[in-house]
N, C-alpha and C positions, 0 to 999 in steps of 0.2 A: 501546266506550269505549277510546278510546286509552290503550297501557299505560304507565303517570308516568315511566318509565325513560328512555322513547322521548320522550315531552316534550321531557324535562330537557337529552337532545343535541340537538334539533333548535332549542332555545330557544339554547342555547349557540352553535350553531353560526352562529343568525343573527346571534346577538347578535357572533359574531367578524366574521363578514363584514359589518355593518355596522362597527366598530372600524376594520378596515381599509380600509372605504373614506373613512371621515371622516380618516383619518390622510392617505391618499393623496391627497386632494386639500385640506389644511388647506396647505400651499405649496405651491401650481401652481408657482410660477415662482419663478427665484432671486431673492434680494434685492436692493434697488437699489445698496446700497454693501456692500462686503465688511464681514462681523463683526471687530469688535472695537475695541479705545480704543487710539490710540497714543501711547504714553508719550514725551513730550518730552524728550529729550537734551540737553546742551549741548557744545560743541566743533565743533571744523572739521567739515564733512557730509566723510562717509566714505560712498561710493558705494557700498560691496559691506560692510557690517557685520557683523556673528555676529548670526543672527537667532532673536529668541529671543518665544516665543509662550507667554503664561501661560494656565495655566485657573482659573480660584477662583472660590470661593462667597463672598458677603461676610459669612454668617453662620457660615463653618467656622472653630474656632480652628486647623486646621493651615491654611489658607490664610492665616490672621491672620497665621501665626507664620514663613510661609512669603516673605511681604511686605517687613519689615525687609533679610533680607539679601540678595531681590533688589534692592533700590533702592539700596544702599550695591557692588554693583557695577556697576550703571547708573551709579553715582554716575563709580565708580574709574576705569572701561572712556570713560567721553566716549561721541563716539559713532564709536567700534568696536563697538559692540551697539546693537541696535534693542530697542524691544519692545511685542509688543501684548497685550492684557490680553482674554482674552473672559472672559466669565461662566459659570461650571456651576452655577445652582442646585440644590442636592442632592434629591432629593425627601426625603428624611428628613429635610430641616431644613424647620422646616413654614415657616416665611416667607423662605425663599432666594430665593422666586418676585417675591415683591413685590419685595424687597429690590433683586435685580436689576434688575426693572422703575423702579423709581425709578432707579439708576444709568442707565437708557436715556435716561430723559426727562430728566434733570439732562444727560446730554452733547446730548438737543437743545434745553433751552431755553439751557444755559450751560454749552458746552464746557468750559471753564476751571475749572470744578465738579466734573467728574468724578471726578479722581483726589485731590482733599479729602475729595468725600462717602464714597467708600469708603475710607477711611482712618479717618475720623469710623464709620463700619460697625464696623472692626477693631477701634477704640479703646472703642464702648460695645457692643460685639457681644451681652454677657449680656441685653441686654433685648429680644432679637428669638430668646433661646435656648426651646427645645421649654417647658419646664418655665413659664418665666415666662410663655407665651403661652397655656399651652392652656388657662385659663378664658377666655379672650376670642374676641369673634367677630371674623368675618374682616372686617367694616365697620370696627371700631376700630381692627383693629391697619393694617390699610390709611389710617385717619386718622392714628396716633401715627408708619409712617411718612412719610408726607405731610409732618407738624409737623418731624419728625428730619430730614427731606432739605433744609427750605427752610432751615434753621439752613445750609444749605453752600450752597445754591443762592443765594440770595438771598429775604428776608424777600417782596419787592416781587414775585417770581414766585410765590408761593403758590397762588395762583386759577388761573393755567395751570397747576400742578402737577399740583393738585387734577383739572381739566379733563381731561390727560393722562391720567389713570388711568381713561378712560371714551374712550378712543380706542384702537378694535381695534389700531391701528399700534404703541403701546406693548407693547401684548401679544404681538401678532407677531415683532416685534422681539426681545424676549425669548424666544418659543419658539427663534427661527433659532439664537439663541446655544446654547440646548441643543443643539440639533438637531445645528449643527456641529460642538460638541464631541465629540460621541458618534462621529459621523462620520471622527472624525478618531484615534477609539482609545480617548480622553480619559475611563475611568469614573467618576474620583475625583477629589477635588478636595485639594489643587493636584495640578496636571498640568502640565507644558512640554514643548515642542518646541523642540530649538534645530538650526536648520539643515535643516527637516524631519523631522530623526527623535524620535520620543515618546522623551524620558528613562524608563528606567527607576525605580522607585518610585514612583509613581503613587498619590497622596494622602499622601503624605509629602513636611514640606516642606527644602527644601535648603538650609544653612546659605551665612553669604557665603566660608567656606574650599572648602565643595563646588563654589560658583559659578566661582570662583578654578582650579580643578582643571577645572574643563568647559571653562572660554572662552580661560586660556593659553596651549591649546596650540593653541587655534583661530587665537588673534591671530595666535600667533608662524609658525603659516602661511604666512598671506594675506603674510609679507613674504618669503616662500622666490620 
């Protein structure tokens, strides 16, 4: 009789090497369009801007709170500032996943959606929080946000919504944006990169005085 000890690693070990081989080939290949949402500017196109790359979750309150005072210097900056917006669903937030996943398929049925519906995320976030969810199943709260997204997508796409959330491509789509983020340093949510480099504080979000102290002295630069 084999001794339970010797089971117990040999059970584990396959169980790691299968783990790893389903990870390694869950993306063969790169995705077709680079990650992330890009946030519409207004002002003259500025060729060479302060590039600046968000991470958030749409059910963290520090990415909530992290939200306001980047778009009030998008606002101030024109576009001297770019910015793209990926997604880190947290795994501790148990519907960050979905959540996400709906932000993918609202910017492919209705671009123009996108950056309502996760603002409409920020603005009733308590109802997607751990506590209010965990008597429900993952069927329902997959429907309640189905119902919560078409309210910014449009009533009249509901049925593709719906559809979408049974097409591997949405879900894919979603992994990549983890996957990237992680990729790129990004543990915690909110995260930025401006210019390349990961800012410092990392799930902590930055007021629009700290944004103001990052990108001034960036501007005042590009005009040396």
């Amino acid at each position: 009789m084999m001794n339970p000890l010797r089971v117990v690693i040999i059970t584990t070990v396959v169980a790691l090497f299968c783990f790893f081989v389903i990870i390694s080939n869950a993306q063969p290949l790169p995705p077709a369009r680079p990650d992330g949402f890009v946030y519409t500017n207004v002002g003259p196109v500025d060729p060479n801007p302060v590039a600046i790359e968000a991470f958030l979750d749409p059910v963290c309150p520090d990415s909530r709170d992290s939200w306001a005072p980047l778009k009030l210097a998008m606002s101030h900056y024109g576009s001297r500032v770019s910015l793209l917006v990926h997604l880190l669903p947290l795994p501790y937030h148990d519907n960050a996943y979905v959540a996400s996943r709906s932000l993918h398929i609202a910017n492919l049925l209705n671009s123009s959606s996108t950056f309502p519906l996760l603002e409409q995320f920020f603005k009733y976030q308590d109802k997607f929080y751990n506590d209010q969810t965990k008597n429900l199943s993952k069927a329902f709260i997959v429907k309640e946000v189905i119902d919560f997204a078409t309210l910014a997508v449009g009533n009249s796409l509901q049925p593709q919504f719906q559809a979408a959330f049974s097409d591997i491509r949405t879900d894919l789509k979603t992994r990549v944006s983890f996957k990237f983020s992680t990729s790129r340093g990004i543990y915690g949510a909110p995260g930025f990169i401006v210019n390349g480099f990961v800012l410092p504080g990392v799930g902590s979000p930055i007021d629009y005085n700290g944004w103001r102290k990052i990108i001034d002295p960036l501007v005042a630069m590009k005009r040396m």
